[in-house]
Backbone as ProteinMPNN parsed JSONL, in Angstrom:
{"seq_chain_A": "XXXXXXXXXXXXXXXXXXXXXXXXXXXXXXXXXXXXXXXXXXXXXXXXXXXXXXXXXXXXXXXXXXXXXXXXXXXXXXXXXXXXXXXXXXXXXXXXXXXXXXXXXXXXXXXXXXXXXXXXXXXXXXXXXXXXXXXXXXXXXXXXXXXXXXXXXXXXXXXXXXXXXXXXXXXXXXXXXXXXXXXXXXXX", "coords_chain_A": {"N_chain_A": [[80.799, 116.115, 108.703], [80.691, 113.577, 109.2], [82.581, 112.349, 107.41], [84.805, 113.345, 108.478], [84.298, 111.828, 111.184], [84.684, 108.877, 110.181], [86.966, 109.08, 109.318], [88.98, 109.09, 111.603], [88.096, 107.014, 113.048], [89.167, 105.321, 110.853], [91.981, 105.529, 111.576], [91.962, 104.917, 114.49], [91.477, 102.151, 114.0], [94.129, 101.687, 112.377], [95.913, 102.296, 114.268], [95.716, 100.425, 116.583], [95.866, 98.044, 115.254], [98.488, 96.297, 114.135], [100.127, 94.795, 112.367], [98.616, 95.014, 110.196], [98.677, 97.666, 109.43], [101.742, 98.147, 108.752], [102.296, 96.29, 107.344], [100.263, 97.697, 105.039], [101.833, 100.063, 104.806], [104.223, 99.199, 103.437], [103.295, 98.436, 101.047], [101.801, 100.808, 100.242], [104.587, 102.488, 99.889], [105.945, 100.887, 97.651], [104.037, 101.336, 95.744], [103.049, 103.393, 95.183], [105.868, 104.484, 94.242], [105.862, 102.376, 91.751], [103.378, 103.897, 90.533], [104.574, 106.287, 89.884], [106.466, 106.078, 88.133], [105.018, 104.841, 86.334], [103.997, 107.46, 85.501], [101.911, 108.947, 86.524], [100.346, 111.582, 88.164], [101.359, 113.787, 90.925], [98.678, 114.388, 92.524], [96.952, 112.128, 91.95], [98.861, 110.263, 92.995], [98.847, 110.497, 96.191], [96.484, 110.048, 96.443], [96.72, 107.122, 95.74], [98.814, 106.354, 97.857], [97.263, 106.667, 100.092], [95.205, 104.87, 99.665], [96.458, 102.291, 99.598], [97.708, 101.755, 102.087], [95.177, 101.509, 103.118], [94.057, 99.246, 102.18], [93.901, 96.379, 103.344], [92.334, 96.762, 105.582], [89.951, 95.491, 106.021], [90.579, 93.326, 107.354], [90.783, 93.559, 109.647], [88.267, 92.993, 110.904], [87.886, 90.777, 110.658], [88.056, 87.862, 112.347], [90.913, 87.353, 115.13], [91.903, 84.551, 115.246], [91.78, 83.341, 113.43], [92.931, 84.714, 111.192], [95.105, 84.738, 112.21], [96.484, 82.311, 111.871], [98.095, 79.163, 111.713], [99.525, 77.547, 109.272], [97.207, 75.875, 106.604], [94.264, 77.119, 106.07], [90.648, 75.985, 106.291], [88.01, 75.597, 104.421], [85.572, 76.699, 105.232], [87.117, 78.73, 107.24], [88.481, 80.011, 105.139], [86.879, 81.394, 103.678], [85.753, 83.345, 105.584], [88.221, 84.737, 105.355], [87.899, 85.657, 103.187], [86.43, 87.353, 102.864], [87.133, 90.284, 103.981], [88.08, 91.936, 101.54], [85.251, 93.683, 101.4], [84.067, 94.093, 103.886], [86.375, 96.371, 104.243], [85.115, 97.733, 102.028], [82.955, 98.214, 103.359], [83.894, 99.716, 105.691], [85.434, 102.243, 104.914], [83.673, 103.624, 102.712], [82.421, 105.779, 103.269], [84.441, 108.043, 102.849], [85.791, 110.801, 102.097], [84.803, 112.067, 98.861], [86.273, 111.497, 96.579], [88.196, 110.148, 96.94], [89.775, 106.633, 96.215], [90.087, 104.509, 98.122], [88.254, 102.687, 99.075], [87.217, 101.346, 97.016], [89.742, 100.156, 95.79], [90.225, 98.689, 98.28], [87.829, 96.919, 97.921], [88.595, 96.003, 95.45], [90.904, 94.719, 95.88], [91.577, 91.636, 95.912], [91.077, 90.624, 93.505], [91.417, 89.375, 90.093], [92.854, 89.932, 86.722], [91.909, 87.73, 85.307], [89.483, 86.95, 85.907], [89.876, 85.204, 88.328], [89.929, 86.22, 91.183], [88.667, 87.639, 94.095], [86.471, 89.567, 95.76], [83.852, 89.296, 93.588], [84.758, 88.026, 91.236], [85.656, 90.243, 89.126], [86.608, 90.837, 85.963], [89.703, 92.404, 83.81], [89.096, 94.444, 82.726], [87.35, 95.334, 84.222], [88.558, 96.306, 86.748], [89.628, 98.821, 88.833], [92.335, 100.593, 87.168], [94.328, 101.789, 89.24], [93.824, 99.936, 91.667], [94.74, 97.992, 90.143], [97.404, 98.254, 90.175], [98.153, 98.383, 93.344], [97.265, 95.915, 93.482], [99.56, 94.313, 92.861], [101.562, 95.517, 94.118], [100.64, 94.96, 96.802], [100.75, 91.764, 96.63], [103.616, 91.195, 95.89], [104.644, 92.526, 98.427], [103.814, 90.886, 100.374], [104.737, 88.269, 99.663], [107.216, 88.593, 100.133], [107.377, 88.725, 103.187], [107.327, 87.637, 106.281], [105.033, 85.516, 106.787], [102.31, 83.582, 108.703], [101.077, 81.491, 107.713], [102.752, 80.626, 105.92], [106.118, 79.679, 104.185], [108.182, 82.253, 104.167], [109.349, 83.918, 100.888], [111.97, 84.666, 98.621], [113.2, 87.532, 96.954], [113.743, 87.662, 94.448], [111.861, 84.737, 93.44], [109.987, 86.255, 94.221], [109.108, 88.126, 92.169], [109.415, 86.047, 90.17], [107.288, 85.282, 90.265], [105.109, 87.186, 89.523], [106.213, 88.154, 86.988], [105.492, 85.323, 85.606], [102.604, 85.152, 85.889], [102.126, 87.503, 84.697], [99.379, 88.929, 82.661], [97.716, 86.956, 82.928], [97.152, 87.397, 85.692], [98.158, 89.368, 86.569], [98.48, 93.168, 86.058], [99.696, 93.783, 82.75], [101.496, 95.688, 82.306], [102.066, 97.424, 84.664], [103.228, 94.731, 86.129], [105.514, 94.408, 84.748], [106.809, 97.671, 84.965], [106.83, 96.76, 87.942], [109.122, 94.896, 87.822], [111.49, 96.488, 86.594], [112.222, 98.063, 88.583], [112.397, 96.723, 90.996], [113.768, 94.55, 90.269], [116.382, 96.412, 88.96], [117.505, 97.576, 90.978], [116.29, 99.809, 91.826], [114.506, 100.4, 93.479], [114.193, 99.569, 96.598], [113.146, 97.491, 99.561]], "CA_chain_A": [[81.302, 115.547, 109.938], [80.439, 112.337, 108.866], [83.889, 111.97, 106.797], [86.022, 113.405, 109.757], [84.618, 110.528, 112.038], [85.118, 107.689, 109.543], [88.939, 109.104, 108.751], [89.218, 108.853, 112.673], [87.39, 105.682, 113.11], [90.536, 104.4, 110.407], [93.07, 105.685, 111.959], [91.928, 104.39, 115.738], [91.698, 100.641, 113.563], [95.266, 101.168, 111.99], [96.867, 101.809, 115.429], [95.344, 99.296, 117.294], [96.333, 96.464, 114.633], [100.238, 97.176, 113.612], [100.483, 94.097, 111.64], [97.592, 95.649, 108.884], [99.288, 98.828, 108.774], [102.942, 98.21, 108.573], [101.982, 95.769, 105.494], [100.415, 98.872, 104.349], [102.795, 101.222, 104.665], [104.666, 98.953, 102.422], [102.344, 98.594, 99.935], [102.039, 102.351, 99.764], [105.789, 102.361, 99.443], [105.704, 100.226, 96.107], [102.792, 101.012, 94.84], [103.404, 104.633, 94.427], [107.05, 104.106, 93.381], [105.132, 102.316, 90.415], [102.651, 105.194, 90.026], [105.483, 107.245, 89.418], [106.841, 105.551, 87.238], [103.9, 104.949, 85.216], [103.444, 108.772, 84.935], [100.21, 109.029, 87.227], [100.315, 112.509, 88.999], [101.528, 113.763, 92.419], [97.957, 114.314, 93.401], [96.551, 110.636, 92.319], [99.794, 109.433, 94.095], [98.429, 110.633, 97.574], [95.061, 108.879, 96.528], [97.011, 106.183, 95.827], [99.217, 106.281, 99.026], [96.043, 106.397, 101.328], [94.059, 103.595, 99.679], [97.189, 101.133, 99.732], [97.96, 102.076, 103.412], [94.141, 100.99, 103.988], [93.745, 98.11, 101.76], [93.352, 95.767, 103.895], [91.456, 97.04, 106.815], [88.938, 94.969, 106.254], [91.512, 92.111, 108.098], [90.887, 94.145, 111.369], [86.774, 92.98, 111.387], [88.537, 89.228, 110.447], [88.804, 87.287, 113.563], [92.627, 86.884, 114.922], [92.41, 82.862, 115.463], [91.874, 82.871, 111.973], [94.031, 85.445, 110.668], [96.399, 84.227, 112.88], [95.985, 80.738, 111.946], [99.295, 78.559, 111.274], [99.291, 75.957, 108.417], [96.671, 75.971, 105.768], [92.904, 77.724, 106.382], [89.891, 75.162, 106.066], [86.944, 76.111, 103.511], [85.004, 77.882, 105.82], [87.981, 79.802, 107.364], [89.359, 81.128, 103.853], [85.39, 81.882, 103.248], [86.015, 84.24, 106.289], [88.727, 85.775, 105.126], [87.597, 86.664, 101.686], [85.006, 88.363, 103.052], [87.729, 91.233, 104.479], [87.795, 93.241, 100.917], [83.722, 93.824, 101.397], [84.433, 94.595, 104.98], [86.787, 97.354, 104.093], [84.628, 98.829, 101.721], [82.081, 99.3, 104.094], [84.466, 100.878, 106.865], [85.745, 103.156, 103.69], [82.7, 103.855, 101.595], [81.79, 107.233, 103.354], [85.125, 108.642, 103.154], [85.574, 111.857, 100.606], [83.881, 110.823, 97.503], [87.154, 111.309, 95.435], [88.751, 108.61, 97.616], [89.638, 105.517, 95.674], [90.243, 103.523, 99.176], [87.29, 101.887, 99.22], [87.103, 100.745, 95.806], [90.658, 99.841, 96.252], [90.01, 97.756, 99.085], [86.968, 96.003, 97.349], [88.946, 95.364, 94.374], [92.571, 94.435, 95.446], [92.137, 90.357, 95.184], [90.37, 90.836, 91.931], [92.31, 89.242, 88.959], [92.828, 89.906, 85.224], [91.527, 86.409, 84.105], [88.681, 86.525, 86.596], [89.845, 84.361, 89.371], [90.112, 86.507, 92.047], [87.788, 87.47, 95.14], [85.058, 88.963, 95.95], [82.938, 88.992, 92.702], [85.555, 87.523, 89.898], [85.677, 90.63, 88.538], [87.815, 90.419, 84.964], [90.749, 92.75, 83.599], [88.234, 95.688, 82.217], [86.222, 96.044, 85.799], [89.249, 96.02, 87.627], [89.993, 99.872, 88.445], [93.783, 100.249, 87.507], [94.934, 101.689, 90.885], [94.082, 98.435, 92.318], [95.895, 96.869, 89.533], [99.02, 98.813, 90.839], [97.98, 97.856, 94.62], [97.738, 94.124, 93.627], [101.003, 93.919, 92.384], [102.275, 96.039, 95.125], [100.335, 93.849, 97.793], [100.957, 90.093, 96.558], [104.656, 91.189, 96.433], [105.179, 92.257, 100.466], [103.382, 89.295, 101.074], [105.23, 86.93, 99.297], [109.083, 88.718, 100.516], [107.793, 89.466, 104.179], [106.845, 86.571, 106.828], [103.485, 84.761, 107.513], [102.068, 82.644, 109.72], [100.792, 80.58, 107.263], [103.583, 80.284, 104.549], [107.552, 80.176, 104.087], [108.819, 83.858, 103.104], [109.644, 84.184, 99.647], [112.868, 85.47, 98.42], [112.678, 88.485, 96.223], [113.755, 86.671, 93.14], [111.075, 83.881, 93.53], [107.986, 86.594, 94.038], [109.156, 88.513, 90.812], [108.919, 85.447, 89.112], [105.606, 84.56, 90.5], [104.286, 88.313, 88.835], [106.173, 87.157, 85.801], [104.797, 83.892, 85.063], [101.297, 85.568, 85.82], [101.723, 88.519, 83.683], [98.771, 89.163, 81.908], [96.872, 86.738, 83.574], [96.544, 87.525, 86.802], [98.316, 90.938, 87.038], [98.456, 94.362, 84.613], [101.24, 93.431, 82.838], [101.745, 97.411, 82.566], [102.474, 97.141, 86.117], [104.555, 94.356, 86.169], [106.866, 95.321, 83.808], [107.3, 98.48, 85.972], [107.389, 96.45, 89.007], [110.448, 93.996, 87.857], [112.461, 97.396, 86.548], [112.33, 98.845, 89.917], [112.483, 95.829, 91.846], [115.228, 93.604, 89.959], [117.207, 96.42, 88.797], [117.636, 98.455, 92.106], [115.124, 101.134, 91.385], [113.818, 100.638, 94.264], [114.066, 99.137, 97.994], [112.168, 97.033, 99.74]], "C_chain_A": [[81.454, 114.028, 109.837], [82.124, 111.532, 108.623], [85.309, 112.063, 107.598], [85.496, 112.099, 110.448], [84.956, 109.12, 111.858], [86.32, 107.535, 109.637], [89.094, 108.585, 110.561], [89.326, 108.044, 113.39], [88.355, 104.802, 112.309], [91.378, 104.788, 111.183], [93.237, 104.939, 113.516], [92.543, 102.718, 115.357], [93.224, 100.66, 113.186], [95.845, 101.391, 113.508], [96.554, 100.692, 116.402], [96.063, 97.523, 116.359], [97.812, 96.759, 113.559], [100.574, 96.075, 112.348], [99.665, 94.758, 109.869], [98.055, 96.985, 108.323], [100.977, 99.138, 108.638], [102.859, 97.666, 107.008], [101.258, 97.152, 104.553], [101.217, 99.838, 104.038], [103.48, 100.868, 103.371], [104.982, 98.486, 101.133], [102.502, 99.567, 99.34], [103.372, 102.766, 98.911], [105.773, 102.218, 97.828], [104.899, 100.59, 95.456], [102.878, 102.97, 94.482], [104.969, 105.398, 93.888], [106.03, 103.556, 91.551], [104.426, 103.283, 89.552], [103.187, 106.112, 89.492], [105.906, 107.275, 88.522], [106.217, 105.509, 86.007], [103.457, 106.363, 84.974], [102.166, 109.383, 85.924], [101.226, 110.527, 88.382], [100.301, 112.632, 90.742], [100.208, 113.597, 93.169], [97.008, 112.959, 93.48], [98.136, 110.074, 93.051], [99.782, 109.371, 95.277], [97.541, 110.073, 97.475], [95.98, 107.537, 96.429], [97.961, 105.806, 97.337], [98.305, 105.509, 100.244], [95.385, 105.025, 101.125], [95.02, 102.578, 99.938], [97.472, 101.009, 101.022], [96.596, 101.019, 103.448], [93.763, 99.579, 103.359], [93.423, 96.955, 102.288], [92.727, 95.676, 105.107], [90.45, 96.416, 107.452], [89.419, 93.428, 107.191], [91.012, 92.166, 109.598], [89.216, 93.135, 112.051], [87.251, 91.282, 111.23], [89.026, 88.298, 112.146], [90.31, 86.51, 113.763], [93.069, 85.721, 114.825], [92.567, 82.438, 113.934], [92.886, 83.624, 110.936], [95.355, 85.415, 110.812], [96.822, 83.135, 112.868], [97.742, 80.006, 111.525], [98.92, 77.349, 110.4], [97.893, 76.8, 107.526], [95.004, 76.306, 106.76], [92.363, 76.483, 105.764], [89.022, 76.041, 104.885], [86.214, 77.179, 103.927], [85.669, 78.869, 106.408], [88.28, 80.692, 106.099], [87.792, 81.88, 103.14], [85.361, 83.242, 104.314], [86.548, 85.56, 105.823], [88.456, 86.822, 103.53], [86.773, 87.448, 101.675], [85.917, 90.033, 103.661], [87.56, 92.232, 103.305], [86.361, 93.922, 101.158], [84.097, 94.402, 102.73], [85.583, 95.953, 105.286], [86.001, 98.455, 103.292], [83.847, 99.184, 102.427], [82.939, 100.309, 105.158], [85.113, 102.1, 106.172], [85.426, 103.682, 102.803], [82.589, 105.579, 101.812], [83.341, 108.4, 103.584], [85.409, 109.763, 102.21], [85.29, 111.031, 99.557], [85.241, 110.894, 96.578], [88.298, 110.484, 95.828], [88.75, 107.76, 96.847], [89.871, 104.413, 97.01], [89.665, 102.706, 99.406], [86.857, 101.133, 98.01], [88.385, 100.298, 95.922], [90.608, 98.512, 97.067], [88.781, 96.485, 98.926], [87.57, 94.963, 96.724], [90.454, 94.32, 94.698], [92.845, 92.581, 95.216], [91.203, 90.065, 94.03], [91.753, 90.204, 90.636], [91.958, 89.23, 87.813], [92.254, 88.396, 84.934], [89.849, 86.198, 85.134], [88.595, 85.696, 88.106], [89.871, 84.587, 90.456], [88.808, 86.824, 92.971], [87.545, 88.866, 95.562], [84.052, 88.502, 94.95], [83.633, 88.327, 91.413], [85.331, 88.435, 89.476], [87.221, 90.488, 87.24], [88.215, 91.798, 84.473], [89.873, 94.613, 83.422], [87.33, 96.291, 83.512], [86.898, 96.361, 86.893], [89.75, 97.54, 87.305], [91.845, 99.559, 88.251], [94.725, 100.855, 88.783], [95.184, 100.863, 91.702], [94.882, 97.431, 91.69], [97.346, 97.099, 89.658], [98.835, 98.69, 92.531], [98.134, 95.966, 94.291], [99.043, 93.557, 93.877], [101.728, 93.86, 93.876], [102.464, 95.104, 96.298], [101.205, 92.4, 97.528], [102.806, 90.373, 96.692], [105.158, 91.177, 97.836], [104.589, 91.383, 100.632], [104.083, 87.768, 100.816], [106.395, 87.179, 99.72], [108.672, 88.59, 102.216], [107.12, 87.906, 105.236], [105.368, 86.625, 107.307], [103.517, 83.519, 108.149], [101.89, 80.831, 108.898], [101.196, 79.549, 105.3], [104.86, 80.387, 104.951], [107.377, 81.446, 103.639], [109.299, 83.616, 101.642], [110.673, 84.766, 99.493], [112.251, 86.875, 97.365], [112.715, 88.059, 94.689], [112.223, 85.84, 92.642], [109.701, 84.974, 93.793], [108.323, 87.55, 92.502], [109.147, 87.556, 89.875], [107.673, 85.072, 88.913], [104.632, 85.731, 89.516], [104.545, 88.21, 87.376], [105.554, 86.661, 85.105], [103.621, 84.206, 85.127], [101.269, 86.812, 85.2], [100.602, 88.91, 83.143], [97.439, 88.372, 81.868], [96.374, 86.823, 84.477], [96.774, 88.826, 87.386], [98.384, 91.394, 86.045], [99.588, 94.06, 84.582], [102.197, 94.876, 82.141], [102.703, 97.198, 83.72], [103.767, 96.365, 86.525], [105.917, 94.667, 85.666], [107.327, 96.219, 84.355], [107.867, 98.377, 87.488], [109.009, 95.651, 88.928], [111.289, 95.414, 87.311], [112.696, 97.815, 87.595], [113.03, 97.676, 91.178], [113.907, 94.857, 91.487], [116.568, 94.476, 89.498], [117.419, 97.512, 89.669], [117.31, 99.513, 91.936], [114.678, 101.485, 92.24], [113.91, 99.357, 95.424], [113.814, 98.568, 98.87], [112.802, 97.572, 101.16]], "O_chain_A": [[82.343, 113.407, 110.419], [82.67, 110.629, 109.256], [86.349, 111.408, 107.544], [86.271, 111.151, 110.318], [85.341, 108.322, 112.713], [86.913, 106.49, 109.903], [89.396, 107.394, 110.627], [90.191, 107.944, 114.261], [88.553, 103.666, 112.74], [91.623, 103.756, 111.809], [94.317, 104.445, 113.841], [93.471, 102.128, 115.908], [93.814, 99.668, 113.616], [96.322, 100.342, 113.941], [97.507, 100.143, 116.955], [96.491, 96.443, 116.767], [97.91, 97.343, 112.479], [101.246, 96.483, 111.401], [100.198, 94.841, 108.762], [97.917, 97.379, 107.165], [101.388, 100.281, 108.439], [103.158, 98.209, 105.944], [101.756, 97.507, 103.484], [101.21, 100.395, 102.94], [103.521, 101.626, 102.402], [105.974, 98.246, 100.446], [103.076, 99.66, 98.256], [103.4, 103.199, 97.759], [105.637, 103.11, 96.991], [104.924, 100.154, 94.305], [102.701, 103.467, 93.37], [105.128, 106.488, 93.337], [105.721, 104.262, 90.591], [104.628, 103.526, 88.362], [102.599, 106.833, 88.685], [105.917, 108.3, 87.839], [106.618, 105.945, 84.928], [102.499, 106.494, 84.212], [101.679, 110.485, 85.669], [102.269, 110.452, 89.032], [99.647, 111.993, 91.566], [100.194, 112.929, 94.203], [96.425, 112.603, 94.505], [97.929, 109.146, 93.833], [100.444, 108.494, 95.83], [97.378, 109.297, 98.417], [95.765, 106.817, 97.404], [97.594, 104.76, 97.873], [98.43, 104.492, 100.926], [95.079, 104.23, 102.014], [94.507, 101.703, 100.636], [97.525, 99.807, 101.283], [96.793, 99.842, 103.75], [93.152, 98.791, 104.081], [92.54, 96.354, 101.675], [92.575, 94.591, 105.67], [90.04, 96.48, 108.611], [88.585, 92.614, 107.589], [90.876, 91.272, 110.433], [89.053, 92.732, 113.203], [86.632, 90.584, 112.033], [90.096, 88.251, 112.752], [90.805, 85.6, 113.099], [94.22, 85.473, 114.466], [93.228, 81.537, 113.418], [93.491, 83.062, 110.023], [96.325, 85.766, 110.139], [97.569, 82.773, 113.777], [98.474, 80.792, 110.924], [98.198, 76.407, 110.725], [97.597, 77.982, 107.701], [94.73, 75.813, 107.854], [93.031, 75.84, 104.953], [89.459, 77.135, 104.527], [86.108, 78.27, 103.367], [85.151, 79.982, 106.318], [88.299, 81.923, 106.123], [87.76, 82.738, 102.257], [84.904, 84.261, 103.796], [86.085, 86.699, 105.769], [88.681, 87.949, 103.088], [86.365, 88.159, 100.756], [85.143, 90.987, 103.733], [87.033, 93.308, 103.59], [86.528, 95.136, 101.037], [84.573, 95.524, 102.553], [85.636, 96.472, 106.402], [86.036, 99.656, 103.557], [83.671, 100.401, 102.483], [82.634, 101.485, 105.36], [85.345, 103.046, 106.925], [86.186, 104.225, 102.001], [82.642, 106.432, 100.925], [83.307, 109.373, 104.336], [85.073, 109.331, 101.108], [85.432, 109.825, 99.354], [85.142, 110.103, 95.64], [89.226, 110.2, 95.071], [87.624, 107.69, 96.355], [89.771, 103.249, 96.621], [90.198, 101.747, 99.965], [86.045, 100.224, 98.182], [88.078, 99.381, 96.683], [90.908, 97.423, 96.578], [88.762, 95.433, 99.564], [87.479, 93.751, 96.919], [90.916, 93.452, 93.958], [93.827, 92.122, 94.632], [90.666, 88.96, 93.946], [92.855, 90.738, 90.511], [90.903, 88.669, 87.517], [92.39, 88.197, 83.726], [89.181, 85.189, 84.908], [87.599, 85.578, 88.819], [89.859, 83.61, 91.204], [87.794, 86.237, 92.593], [88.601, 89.467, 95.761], [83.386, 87.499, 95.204], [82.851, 88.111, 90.488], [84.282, 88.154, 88.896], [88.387, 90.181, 87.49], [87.301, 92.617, 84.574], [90.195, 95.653, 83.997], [86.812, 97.399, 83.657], [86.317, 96.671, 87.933], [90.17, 97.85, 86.19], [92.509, 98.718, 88.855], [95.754, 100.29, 89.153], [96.202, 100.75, 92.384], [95.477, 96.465, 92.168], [98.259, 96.34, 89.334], [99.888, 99.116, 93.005], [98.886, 95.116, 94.768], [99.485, 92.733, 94.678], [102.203, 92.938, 94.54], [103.488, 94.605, 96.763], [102.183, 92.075, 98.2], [103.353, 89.75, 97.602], [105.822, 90.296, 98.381], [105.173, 90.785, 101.536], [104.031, 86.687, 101.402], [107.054, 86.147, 99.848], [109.696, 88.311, 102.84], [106.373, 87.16, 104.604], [104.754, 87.465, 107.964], [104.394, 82.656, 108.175], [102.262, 79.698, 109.202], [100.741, 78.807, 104.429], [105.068, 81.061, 105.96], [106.519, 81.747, 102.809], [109.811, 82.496, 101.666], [110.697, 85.728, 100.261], [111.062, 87.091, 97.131], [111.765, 88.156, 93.913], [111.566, 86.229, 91.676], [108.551, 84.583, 93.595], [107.382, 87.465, 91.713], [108.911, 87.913, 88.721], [107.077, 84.684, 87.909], [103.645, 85.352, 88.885], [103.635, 88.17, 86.548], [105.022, 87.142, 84.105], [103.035, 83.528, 84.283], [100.131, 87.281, 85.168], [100.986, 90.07, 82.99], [96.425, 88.672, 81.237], [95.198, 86.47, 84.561], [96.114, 89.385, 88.262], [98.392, 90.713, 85.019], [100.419, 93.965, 85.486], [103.319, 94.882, 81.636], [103.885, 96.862, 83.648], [104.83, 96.787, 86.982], [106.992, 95.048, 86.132], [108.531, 96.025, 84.519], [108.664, 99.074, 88.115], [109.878, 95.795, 89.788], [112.268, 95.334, 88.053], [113.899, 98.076, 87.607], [113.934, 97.882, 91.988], [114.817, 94.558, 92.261], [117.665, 93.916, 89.493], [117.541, 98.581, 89.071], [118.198, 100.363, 91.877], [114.301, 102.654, 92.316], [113.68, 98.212, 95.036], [114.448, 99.188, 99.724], [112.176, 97.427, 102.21]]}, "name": "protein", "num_of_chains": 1, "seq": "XXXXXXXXXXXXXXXXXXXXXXXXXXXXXXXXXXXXXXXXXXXXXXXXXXXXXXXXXXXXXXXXXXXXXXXXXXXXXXXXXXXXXXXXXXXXXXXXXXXXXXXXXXXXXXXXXXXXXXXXXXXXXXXXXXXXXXXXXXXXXXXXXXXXXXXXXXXXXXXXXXXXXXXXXXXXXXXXXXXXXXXXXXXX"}
């Protein structure tokens, strides 16, 4: 029962906050376009679906003045928000155990060279689902509008995955993401 009231308990959080689950949706989108691509099976492609949908859930427990913030976050604000992957895994820990959503949502600003957030995990600790959610993620974020950036063309965030190849994303991944993405493979 436990696992029905958690799934329930997400689903109340994604309708209530439309901005967290539209960006998911089109996460999901991409990110299991990639999966596909890369060979990964119909039934990890529904694990993967679900966890990219929830990936950032942990935004919802993020207060809105700050999430909502215009212009650049202070020290202690962006200390806030990095605290959202940790905050998803707990609202996603008790959900079927063969769930990657919650590991997912731990891991997704995790980068190949270490630099990413919450624990710097590096390239080998980083499950690769999340390394096909990163991608997925940092792309709609860089084509779709924020509060606290210009939009990105689509050009200009495929170069950004590019130029970080291998340091900051699977460059598996990328490589799959710029075929799909630059040579109309796929949609945004």
């Amino acid at each position: 029962m436990k696992n029905i009231d958690s799934l329930f308990s997400i689903v109340k959080m994604l309708s209530e906050n439309e901005a967290v689950y539209t960006h998911g949706r089109r996460v999901a989108r991409l990110a299991c376009a990639i999966a596909q691509k890369m060979s990964y099976s119909d039934a990890d492609i529904k694990h993967i679906h679900f966890a990219a949908i929830v990936h950032d859930i942990g935004k919802i427990k993020v207060p809105g003045d700050i999430l909502n913030k215009r212009g650049a976050l202070n020290d202690k604000e962006f200390a806030i928000i990095k605290k959202h992957p940790e905050l998803g895994y707990h609202l996603l820990k008790d959900i079927r155990p063969e769930s990657i959503a919650a590991e997912v949502a731990l891991q997704h600003h995790e980068r190949l060279d270490g630099s990413g957030y919450p624990f710097g995990l590096r390239a080998k600790d980083i499950n690769p689902v999340t390394r096909i959610i990163a991608v997925a993620d940092v792309v709609d974020t860089m084509i779709s509008p924020q509060v606290y950036r210009p939009t990105l063309t689509m050009d200009e965030a495929l170069q950004e995955i590019k130029q970080n190849s291998g340091l900051l994303y699977d460059p598996d991944v990328v490589a799959v993401s710029l075929v799909l993405l630059k040579k109309g493979e796929f949609s945004v």
